[in-house]
C-alpha positions in Angstrom: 14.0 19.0 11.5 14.8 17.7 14.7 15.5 13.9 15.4 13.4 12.0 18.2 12.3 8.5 18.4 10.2 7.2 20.9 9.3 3.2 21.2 5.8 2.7 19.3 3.3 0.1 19.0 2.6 0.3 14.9 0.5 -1.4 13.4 1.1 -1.3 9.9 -1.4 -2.9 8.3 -1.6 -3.0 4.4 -3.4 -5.7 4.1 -6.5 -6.0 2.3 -9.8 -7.3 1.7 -9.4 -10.1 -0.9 -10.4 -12.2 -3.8 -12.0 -15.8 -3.0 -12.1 -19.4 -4.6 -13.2 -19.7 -8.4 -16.4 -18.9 -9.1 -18.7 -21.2 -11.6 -18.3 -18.4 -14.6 -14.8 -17.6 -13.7 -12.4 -18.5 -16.8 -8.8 -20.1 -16.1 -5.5 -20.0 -17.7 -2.3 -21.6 -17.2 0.0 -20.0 -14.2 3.2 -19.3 -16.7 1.3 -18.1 -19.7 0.9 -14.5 -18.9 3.0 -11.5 -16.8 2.2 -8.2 -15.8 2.5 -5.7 -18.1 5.5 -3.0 -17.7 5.0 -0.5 -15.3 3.1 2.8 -15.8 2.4 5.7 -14.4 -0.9 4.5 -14.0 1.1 2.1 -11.1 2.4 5.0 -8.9 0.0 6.4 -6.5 0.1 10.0 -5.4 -1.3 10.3 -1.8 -1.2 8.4 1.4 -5.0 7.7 3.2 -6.0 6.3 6.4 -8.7 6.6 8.7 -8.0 7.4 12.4 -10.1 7.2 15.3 -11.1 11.2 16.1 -12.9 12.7 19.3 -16.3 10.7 19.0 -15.8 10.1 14.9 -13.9 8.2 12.4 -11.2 10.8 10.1 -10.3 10.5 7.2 -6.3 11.8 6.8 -4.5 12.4 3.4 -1.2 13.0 3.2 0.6 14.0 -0.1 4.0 15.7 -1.4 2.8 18.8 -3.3 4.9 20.4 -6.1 6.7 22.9 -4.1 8.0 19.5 -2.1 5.7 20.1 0.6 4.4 17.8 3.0 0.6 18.2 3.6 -1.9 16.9 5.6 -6.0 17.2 5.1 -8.1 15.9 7.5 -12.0 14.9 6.3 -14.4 15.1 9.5 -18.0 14.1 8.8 -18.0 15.4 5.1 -15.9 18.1 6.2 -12.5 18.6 4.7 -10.5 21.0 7.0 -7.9 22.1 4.6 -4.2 21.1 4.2 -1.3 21.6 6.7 2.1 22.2 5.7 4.7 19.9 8.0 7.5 20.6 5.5 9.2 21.8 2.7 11.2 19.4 1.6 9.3 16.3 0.5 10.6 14.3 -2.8 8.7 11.4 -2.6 5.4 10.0 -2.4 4.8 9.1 1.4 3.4 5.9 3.0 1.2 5.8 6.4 0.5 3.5 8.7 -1.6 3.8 12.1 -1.5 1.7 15.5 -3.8 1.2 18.3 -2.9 1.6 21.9 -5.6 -0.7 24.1 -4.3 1.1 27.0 -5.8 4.8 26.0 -8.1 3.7 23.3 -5.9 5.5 20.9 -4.7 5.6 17.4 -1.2 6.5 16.8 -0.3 7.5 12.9 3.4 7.9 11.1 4.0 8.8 8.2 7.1 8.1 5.5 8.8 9.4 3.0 12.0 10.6 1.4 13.3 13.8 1.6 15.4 16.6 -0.1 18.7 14.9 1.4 17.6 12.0 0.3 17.0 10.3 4.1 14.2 8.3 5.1 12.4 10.6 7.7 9.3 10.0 10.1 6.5 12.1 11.0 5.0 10.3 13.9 1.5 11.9 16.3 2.1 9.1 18.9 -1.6 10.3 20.2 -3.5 11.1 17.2 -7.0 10.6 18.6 -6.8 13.2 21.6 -3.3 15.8 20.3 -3.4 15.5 16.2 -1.0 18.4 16.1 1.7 16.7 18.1 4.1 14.6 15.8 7.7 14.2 16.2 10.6 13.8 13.2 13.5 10.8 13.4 15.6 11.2 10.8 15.7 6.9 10.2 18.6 7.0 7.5 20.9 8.7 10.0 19.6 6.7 13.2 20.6 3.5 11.3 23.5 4.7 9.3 21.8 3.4 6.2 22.6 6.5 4.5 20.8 8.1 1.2 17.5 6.8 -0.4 15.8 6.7 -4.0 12.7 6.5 -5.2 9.2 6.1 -3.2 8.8 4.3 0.2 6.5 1.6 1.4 5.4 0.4 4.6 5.7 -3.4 4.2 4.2 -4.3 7.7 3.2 -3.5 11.7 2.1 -5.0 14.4 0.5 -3.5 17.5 1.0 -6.0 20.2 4.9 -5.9 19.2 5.5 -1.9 19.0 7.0 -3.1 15.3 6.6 -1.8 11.7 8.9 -2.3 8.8 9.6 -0.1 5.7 10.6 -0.8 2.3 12.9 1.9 0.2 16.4 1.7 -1.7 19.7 2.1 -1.5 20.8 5.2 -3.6 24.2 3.9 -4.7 23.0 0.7 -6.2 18.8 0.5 -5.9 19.2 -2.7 -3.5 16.2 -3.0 -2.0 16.2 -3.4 2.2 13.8 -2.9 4.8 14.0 0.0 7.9 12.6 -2.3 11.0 11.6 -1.6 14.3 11.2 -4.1 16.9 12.9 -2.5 20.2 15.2 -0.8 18.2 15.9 0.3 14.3 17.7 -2.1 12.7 18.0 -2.4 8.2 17.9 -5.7 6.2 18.4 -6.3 2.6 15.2 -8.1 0.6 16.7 -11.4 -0.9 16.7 -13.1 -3.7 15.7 -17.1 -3.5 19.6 -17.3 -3.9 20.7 -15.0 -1.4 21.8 -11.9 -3.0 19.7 -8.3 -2.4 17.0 -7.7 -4.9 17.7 -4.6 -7.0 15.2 -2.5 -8.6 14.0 0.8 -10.2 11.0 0.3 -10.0 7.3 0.6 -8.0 7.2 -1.9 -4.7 4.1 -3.1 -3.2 3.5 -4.5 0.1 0.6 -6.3 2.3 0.7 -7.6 5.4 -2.1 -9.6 8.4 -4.1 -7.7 10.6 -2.6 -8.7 14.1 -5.7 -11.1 14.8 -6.9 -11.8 11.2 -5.1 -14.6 9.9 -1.0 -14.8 10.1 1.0 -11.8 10.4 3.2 -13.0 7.7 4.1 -9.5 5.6 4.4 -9.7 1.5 6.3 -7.6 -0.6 5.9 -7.6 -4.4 7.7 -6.0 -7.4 9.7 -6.6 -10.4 13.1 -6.4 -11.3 15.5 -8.9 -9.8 19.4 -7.5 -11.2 20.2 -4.4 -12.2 19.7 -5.1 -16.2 16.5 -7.2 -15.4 13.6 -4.7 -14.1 10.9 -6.7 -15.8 11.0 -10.5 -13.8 8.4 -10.6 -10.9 8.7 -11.5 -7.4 7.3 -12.0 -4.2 9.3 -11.9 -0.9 8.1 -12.8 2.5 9.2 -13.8 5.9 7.6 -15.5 8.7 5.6 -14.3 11.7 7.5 -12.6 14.6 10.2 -12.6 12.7 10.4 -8.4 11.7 13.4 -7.9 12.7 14.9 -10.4 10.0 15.2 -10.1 6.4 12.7 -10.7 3.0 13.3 -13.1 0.8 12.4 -14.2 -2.4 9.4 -16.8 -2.0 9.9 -20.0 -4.3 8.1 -22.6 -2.4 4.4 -20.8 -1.1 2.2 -23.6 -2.2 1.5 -23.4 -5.1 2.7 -19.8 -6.0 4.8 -19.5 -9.5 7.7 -17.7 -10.5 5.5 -15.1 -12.6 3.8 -13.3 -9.5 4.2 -10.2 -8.3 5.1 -6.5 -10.1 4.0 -2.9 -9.4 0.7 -2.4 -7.3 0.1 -6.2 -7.3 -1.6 -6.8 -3.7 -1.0 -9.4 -1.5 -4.3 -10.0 0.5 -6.1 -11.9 3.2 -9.3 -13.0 3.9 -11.2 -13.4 7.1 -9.7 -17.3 7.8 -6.3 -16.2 7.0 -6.2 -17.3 3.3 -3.8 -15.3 1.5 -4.3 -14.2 -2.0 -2.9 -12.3 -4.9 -4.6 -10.2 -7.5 -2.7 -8.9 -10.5 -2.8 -6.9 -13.7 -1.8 -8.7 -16.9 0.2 -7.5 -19.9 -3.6 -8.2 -22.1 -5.4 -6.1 -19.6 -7.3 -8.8 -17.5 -7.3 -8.2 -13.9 -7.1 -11.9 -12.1 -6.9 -13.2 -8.8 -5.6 -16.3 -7.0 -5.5 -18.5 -4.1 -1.6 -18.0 -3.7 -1.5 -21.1 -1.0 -3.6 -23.8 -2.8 -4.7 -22.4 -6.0 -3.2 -23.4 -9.5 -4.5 -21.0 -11.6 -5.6 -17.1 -12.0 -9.0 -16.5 -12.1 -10.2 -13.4 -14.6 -12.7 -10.7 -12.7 -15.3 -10.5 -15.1 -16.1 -7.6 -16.7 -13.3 -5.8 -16.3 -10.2 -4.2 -18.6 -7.5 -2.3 -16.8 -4.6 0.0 -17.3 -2.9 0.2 -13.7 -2.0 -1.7 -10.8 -4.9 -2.8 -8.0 -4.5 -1.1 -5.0 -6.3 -2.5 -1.7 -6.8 -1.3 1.9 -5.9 -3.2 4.7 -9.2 -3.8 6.7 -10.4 -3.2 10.9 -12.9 -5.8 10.2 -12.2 -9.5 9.8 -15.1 -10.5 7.0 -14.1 -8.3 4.4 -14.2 -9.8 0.5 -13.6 -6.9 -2.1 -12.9 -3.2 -1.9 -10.3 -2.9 -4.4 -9.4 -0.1 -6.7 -7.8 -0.1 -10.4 -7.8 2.2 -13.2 -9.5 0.8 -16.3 -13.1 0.3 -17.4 -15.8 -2.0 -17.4 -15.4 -3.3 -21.2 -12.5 -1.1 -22.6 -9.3 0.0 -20.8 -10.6 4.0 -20.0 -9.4 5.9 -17.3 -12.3 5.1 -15.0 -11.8 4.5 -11.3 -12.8 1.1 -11.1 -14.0 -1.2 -8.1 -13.8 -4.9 -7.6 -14.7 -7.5 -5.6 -14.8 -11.1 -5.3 -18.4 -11.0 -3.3 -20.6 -11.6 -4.3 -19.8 -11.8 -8.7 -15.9 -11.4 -9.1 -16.7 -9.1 -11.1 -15.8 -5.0 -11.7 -17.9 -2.1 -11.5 -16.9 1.4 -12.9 -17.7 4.3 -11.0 -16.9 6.7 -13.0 -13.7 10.0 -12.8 -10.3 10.4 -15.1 -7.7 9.4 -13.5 -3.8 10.0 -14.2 -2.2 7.5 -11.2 -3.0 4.4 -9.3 -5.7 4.9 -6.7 -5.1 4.8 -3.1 -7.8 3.2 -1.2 -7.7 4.1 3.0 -5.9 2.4 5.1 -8.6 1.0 8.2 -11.4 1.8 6.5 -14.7 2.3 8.6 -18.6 2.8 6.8 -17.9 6.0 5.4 -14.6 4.8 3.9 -15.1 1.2 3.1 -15.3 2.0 -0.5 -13.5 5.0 -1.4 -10.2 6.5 -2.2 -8.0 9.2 -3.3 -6.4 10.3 -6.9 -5.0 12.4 -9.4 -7.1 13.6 -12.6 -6.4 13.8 -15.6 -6.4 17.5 -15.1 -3.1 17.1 -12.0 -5.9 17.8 -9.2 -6.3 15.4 -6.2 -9.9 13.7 -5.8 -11.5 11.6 -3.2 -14.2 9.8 -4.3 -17.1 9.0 -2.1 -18.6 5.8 -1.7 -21.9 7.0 0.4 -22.8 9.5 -2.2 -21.1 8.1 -5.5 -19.5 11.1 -6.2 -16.0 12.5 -6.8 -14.8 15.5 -4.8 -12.0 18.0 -5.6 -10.2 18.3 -2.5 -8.9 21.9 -3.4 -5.7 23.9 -2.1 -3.4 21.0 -3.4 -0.9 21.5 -6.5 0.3 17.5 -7.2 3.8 17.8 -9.0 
C-alpha cells in the first residue's frame, strides 16, 4: 500500500438521535446504584455503515474485515446490493467510517479506518465519493505520526466539515494507553486523560459520539471502561471542548450533573435537535436507561425492554431526530432479538425480530430508506442488514465474518 494524504474536510459524525426528558411512566433509580455489566461480545460490532450521497440516490456502503483479513466494501443502490469489493488483504480489525460534505461540489467524501496486519492505523479515503467511488487513496497514519503499532479495534471519535478535521480513537500496542489520531491541518496524536492527568488504559471496547456541525455543540464524547491497567471494569466518559480537536480527551468529572458510573462498551453519547446531550446505557440487571447527562439526576428505564449488548446509534443529517437506536435483547426477556428504541413518542423498545451474535451497527447519515436499519452478524456468522421499509432481514451474501 502506498502512503498519500491529502487535506480533507471530514465530517465525522457519530452522533445520534437521542433519548429525551422523563416521561410520566418512566421509573427512576439512584445515579450510583447500578453499572454496566462486563463487556460481551454482544458489545463489539462487526461492520462499518454509512449512507453516501450517489448519482441522483442515497447508498448505502458496508464495509467489514472478512476472515481471510480482507477489507470489503458492498454498496446497496435502491434495494440493490452490488456485491463486495476486495481493497485488501490484510485487515485485523473491525473498521470505523466516517463521511464529509464538500458545499463546494455537492459532494460526499468517505474514509474508512482500521488496523492492519502490521499493526498500523491505515486510511482508505474516496475524497469524491459521489461522482469517482472507485478512487480512494491509503496513508499509512501510524507511520505519518510516528505513533507506531496499534491494538485492538478503532473508532472514529469526531469530524467536522467546515474545519477539514476528524479524530480517531485506537491504542498503543506496548501498553493499551488510549490516544487519539487528529487532523486539523496536519496529523498530530494525543493521549485520552484521566480526571488526574495520566493516559487512560484499556482492553477493552471504546465508543464515541460527537455534534453534527450545525446541530447543537460540536463537543466530541468518548466512553469506555477500564481506567489502569488492572482496572478494566470502572467507567468513563472523556470529552473536550469545541474547536479544540487538535487537543487532548480527558476524563469528564464536572458535566452537570454526570456521575462517576457513566460510560462502558457501546454506551452512546447523543444529541438532540437543541443541542441537549444525552447518554443511554446498558445495566449489569439488563435494563436499558437513558439520561439527561447535563441537567438530569437520574436514569430513566426504556420500558419494555431487556437487553444483552451495548446500544449502538447513528449519528443523524437531520436536526429533529428522537430515537433510532439499536440493542440486542428482547422485548420482555434478554433474547437475541435486534431491538429498536426510542424516546418518541413512548420510551419504550420494540423487537423486530433476527439472531444476532454482535452489537448492531446502525448507518451513519441515515436518509428514509435507512433511518431505521442496520447491519449484523447471526447467530449462524453471516452478515444481515435489516430493512426498515420492508421489516425484513436480508442476508447480504459473498461475506465470510471471522
Amino acid at each position: 500500500m502506498t502512503s498519500r494524504w491529502a487535506g480533507i474536510g471530514i465530517v465525522l459524525v457519530l452522533v445520534v438521535a437521542g433519548c429525551s426528558d422523563p416521561s410520566g411512566n418512566a421509573s427512576f433509580e439512584d445515579v450510583n446504584s447500578e453499572e454496566q455489566a462486563v463487556e460481551t461480545a454482544y458489545d463489539r460490532p462487526v461492520a462499518a455503515a454509512i449512507v453516501v450521497k450517489g448519482q441522483g440516490t442515497n447508498d448505502g456502503w458496508v464495509f467489514a474485515c472478512d476472515s481471510s483479513n480482507r477489507l470489503q466494501r458492498n454498496i446497496r443502490r435502491g434495494t440493490t446490493w452490488g456485491g463486495w469489493q476486495v481493497f485488501d488483504s490484510a485487515c485485523v480489525s473491525v473498521p470505523s467510517v466516517v463521511k464529509w460534505y464538500n458545499s463546494t461540489t455537492n459532494t460526499d467524501g468517505v474514509a474508512v479506518y482500521a488496523r492492519y496486519g502490521d499493526n498500523k492505523l491505515w486510511q482508505l479515503w474516496w475524497p469524491d465519493a459521489t461522482n469517482h467511488s472507485d478512487t480512494a487513496y491509503w496513508t499509512n497514519l501510524s507511520d505519518l505520526t510516528g505513533f507506531g503499532t496499534i491494538a485492538g479495534d478503532v473508532v472514529v471519535v469526531e469530524a467536522l466539515d467546515q474545519n477539514e478535521a476528524v479524530s480517531i480513537a485506537a491504542r498503543k500496542a506496548s501498553n493499551n494507553q488510549l490516544w487519539t489520531f487528529d487532523y486539523l491541518t496536519s496529523w498530530s496524536t494525543h493521549p485520552v486523560l484521566r480526571a488526574s492527568g495520566a493516559t487512560i488504559v484499556t482492553t477493552n471496547t471504546v465508543s464515541a459520539r460527537a455534534a453534527k456541525p450545525g446541530v447543537g455543540p460540536s463537543a466530541g464524547y468518548l466512553t469506555g471502561r477500564g481506567l489502569t491497567s488492572t482496572n478494566d471494569t470502572t467507567q468513563w466518559l472523556a470529552t473536550r471542548g469545541p474547536t479544540l480537536i487538535n487537543s487532548s480527551y480527558k476524563q469528564c468529572s464536572g458535566c452537570g450533573a454526570q456521575d462517576g458510573n457513566f460510560g462502558g462498551e457501546g454506551t452512546s453519547v447523543v444529541w438532540d435537535n437543541t443541542g441537549v446531550n444525552y447518554g443511554v446505557r446498558r445495566t449489569a440487571s439488563g435494563r436499558l436507561q437513558n439520561r439527561d447527562l447535563v441537567f438530569g439526576t437520574q436514569w430513566l428505564d426504556y420500558n419494555s425492554c431487556v437487553v444483552n449488548g451495548s446500544p449502538r446509534m447513528s449519528t443523524h443529517a437531520l436536526s429533529s431526530q428522537y430515537d433510532l437506536g439499536f440493542v440486542r435483547g428482547g422485548n420482555t426477556t434478554s433474547t437475541n432479538d435486534l431491538v429498536i428504541f426510542d424516546y418518541f413518542p413512548d420510551n419504550e423498545c420494540h423487537s423486530v425480530g433476527g439472531a444476532m451474535y454482535s452489537a448492531p451497527t446502525p448507518f451513519e447519515y441515515p436518509t428514509s430508506a435507512y433511518v431505521r436499519s442496520a447491519v449484523y452478524m447471526s447467530t449462524s456468522g453471516r452478515l444481515f442488514f435489516y430493512d426498515s421499509l420492508s421489516d425484513s432481514h436480508e442476508h447480504v451474501t459473498g461475506l465470510t465474518l471471522p
